[in-house]
KOLLUMBA-357964 format. One record per atom (N, C-alpha, C, O, CB): residue in three letters; z, x, y. Coordinates in steps of 0.2 Angstrom, whole numbers, padded with zeros to 4 digits, always signed. Last residue first. Glycine has a CB too. Layout:
ALAZXY...
END
This chain:
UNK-0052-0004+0021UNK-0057-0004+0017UNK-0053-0003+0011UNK-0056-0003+0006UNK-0061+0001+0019UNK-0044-0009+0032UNK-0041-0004+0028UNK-0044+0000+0022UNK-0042+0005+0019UNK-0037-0008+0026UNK-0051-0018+0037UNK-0052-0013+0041UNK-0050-0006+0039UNK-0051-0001+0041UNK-0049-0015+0048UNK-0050-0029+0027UNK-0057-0026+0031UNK-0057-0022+0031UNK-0060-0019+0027UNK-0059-0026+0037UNK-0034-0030+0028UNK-0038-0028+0021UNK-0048-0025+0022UNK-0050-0021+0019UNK-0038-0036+0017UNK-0034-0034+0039UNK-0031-0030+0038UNK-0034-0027+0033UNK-0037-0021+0033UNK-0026-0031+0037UNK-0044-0048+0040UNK-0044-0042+0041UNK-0040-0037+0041UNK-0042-0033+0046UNK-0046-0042+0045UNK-0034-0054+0028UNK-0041-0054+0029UNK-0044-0048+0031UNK-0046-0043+0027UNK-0044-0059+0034UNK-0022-0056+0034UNK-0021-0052+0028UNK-0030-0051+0028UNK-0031-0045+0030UNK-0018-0057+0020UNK-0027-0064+0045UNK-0023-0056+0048UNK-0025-0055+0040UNK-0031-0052+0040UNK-0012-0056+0052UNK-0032-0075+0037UNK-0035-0073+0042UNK-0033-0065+0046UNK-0038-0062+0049UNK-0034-0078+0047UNK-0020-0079+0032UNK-0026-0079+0028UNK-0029-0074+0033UNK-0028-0068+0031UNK-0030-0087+0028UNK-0013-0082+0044UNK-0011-0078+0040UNK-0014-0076+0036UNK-0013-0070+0034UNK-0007-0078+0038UNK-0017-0085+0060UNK-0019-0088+0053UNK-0017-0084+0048UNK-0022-0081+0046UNK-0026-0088+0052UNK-0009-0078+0074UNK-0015-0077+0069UNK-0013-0083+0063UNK-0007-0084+0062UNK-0016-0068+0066UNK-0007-0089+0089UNK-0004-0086+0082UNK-0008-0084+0078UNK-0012-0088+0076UNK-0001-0089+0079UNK-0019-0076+0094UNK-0010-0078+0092UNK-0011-0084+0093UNK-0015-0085+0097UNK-0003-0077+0097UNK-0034-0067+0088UNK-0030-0073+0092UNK-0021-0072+0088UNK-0018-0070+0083UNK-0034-0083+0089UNK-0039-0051+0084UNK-0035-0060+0079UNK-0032-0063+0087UNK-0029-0059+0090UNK-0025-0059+0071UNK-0050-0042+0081UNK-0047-0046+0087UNK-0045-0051+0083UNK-0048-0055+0080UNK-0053-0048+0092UNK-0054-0022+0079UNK-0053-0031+0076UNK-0051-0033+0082UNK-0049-0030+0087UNK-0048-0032+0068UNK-0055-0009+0083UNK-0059-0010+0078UNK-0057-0019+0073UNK-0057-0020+0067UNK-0058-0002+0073UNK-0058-0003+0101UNK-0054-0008+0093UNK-0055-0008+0086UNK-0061-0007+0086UNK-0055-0016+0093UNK-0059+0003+0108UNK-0058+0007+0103UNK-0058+0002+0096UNK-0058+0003+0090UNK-0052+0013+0105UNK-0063-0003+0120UNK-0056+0002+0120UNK-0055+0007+0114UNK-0053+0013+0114UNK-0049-0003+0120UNK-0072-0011+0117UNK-0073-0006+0121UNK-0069+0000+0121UNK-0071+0006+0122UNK-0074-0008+0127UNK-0065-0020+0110UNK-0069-0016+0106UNK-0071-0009+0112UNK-0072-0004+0109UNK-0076-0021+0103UNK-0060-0026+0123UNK-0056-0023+0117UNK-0060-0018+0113UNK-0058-0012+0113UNK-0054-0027+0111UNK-0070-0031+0128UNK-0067-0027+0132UNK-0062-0022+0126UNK-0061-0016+0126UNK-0064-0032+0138UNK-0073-0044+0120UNK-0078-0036+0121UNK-0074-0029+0124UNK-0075-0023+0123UNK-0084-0036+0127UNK-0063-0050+0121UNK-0066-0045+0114UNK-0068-0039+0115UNK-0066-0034+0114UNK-0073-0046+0110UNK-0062-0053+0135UNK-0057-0047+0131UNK-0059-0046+0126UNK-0057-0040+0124UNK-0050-0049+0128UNK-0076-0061+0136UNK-0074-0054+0138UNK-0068-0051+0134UNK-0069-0047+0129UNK-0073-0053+0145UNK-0070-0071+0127UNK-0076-0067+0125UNK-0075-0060+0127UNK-0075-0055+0123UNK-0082-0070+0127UNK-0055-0074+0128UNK-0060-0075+0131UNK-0064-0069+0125UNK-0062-0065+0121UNK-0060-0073+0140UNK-0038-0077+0123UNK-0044-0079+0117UNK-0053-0078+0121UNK-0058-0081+0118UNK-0043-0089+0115UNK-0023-0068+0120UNK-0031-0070+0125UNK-0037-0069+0121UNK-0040-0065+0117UNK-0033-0063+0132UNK-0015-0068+0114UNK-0014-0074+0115UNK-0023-0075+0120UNK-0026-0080+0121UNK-0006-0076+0119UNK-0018-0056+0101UNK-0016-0056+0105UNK-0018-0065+0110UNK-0023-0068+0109UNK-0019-0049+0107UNK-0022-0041+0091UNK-0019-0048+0091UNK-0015-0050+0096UNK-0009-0049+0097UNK-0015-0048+0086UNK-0034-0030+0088UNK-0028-0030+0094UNK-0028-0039+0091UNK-0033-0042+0089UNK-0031-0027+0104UNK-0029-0016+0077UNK-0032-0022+0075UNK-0027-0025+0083UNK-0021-0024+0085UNK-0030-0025+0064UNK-0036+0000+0074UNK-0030-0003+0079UNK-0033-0011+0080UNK-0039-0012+0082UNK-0029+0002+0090UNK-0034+0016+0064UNK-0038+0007+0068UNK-0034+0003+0069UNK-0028+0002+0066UNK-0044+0002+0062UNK-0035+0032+0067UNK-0029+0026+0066UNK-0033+0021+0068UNK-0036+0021+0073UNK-0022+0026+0070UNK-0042+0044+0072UNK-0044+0040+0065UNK-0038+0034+0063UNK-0037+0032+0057UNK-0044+0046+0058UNK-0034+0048+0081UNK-0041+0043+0084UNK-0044+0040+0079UNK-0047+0035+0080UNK-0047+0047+0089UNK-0023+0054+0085UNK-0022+0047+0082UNK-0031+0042+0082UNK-0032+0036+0082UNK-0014+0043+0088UNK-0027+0066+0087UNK-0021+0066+0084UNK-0021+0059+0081UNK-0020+0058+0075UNK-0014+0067+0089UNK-0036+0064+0098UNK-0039+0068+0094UNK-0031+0068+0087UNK-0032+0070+0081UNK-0041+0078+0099UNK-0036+0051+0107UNK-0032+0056+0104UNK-0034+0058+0099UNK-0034+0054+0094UNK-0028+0055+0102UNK-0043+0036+0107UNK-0047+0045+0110UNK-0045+0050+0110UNK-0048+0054+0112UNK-0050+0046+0116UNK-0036+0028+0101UNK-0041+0030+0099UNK-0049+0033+0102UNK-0055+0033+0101UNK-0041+0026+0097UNK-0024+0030+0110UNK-0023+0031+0104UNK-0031+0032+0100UNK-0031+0037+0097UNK-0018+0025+0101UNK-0030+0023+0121UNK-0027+0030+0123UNK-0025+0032+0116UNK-0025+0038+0116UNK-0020+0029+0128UNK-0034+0012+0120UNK-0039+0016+0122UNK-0034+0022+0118UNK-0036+0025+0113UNK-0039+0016+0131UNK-0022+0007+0117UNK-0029+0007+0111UNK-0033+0013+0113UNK-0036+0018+0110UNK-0035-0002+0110UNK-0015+0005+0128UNK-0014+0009+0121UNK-0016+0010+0116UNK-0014+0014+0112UNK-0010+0008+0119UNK-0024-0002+0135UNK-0024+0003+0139UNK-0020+0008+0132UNK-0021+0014+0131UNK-0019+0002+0147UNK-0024-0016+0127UNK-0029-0013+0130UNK-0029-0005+0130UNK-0032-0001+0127UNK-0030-0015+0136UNK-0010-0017+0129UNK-0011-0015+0123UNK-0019-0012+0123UNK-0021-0007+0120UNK-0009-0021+0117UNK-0002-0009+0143UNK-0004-0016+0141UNK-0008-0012+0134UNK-0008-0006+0133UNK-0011-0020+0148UNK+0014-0002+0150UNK+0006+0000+0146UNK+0004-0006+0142UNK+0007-0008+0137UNK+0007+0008+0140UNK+0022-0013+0157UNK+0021-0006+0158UNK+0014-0002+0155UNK+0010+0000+0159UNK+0026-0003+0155UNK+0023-0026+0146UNK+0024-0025+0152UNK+0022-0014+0152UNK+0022-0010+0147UNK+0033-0028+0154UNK+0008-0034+0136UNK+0015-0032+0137UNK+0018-0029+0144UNK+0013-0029+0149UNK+0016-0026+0131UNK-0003-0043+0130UNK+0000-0042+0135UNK+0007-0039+0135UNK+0011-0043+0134UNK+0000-0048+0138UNK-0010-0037+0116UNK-0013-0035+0124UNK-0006-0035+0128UNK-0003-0030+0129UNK-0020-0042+0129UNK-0003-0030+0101UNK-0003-0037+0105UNK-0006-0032+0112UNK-0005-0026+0114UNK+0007-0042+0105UNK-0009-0021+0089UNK-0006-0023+0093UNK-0009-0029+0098UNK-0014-0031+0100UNK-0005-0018+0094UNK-0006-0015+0072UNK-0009-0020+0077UNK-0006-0021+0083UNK+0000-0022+0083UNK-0010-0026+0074UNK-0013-0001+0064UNK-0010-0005+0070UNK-0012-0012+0072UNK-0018-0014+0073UNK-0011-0001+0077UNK-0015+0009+0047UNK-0018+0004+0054UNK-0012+0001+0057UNK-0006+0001+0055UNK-0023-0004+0051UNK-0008+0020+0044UNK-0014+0017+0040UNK-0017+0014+0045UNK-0023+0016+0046UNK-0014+0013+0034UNK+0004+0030+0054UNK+0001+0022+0049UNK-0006+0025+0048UNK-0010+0029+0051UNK+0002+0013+0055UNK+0009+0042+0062UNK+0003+0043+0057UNK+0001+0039+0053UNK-0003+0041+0048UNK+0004+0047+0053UNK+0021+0045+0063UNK+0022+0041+0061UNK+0014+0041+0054UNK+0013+0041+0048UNK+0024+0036+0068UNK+0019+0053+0080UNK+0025+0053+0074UNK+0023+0050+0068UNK+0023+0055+0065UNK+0032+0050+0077UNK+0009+0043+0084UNK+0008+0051+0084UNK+0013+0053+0079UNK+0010+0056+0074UNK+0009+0056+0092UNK+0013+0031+0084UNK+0008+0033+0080UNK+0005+0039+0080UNK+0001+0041+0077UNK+0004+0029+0081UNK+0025+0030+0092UNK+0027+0028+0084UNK+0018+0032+0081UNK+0018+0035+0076UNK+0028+0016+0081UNK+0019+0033+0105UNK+0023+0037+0103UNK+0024+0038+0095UNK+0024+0043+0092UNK+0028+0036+0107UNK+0012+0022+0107UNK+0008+0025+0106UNK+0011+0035+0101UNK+0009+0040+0098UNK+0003+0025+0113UNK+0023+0012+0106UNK+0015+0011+0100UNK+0012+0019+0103UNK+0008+0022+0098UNK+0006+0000+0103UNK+0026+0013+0118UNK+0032+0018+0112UNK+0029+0016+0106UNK+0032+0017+0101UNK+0042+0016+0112UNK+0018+0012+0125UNK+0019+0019+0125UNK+0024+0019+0120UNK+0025+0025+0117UNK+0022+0021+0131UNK+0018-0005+0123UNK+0012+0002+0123UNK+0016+0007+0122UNK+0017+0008+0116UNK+0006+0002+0130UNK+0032-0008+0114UNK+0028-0010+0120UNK+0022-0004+0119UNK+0023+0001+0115UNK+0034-0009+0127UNK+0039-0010+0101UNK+0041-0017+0107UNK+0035-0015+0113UNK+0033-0020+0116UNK+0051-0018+0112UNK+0035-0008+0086UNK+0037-0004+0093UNK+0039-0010+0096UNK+0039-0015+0092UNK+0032+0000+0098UNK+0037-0004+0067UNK+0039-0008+0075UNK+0037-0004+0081UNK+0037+0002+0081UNK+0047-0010+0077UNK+0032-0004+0052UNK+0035+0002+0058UNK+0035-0003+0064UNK+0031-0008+0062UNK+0028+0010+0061UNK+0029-0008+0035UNK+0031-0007+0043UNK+0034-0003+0046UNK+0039+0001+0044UNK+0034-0012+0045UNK+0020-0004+0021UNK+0028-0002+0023UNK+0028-0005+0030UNK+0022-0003+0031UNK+0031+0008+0023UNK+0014-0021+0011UNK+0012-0013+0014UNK+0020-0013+0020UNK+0024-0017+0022UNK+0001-0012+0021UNK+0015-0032+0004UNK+0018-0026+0001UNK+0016-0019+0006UNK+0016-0013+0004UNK+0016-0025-0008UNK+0013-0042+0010UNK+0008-0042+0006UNK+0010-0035+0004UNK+0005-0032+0002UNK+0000-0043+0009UNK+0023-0048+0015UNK+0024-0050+0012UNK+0018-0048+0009UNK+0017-0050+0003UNK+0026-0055+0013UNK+0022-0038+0030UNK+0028-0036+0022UNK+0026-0039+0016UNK+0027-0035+0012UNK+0034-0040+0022UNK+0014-0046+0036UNK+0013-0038+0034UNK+0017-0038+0026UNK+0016-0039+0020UNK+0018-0032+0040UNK+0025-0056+0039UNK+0016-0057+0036UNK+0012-0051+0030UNK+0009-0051+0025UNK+0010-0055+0043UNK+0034-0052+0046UNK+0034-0055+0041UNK+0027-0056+0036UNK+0026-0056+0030UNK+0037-0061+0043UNK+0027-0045+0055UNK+0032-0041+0050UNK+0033-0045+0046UNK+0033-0042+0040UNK+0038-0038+0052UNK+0025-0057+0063UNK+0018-0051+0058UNK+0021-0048+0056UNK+0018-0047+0051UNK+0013-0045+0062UNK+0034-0062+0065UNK+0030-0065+0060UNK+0026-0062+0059UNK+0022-0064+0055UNK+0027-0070+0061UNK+0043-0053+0074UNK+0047-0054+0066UNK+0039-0059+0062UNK+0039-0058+0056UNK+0056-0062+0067UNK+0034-0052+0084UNK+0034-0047+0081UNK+0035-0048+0073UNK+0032-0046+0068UNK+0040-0044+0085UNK+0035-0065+0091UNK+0030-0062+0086UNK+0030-0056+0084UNK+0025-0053+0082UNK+0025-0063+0088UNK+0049-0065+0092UNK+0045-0069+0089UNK+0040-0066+0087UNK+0040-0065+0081UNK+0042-0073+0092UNK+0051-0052+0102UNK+0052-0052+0096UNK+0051-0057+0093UNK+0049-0055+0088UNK+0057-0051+0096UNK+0035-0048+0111UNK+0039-0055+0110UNK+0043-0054+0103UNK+0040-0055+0098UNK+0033-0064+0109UNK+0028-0035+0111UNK+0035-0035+0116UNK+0039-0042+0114UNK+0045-0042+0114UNK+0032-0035+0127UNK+0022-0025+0097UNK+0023-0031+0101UNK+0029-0032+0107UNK+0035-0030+0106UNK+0023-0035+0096UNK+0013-0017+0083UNK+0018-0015+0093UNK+0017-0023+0096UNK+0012-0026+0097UNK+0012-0006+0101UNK+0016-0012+0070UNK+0018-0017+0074UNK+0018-0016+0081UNK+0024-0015+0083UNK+0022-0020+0072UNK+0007-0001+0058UNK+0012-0001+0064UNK+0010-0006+0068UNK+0004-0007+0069UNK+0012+0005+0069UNK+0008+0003+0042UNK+0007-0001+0046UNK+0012-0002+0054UNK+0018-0004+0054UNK+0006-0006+0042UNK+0005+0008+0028UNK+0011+0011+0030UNK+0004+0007+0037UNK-0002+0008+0037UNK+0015+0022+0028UNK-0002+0001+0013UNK-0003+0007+0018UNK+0004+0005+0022UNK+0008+0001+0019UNK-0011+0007+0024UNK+0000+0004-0006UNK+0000+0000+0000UNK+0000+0004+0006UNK+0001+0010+0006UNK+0006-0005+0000
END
């Protein structure tokens, strides 16, 4: 099973992707906010991320970027899950580095889905 990093700032949803995650047997890791997702994944070295956009201080946009043009963390795929459902934010995500987009609340069919995608 892979070893998986949660960065999210709403403990709510934090506990339902950890709960999600878990239940399909891969290890978790937490953060609560961009910098300390980008700090867990230099230390830490998960299989895949997901992370939520809106957080305070470093937005999950700006921590995707920044993790996947780190020569340290730039092979990590960063699945962004997040309550902004526009077209642009896709794109704008994938721009960053993404390599997926789940709406909040995800579908749990639907997160195990692509996790499993992107985990090959």
């Amino acid at each position: 099973m892979a070893k998986i990093l949660v960065v999210d700032d709403s403990p709510t949803q934090l506990t339902n992707l950890v709960k999600i995650v878990q239940g399909e047997g891969h290890e978790v890791i937490t953060a609560t906010n961009g910098m300390e997702g980008i700090e867990k994944a230099r230390e830490e070295k998960p299989d895949l991320i997901l992370m939520d956009v809106v957080m305070p201080e470093l937005n999950g946009f700006q921590a995707t970027r920044k993790i996947t043009r780190d020569p340290a963390t730039e092979q990590i795929p960063v699945i962004l899950v997040t309550t902004k459902d526009q077209e642009t934010d896709k794109v704008w995500g994938q721009r960053q580095g993404a390599a997926g987009y789940i709406i909040k609340p995800p579908k749990e069919a639907e997160l195990i889905a692509k996790i499993n995608e992107v985990l090959g």
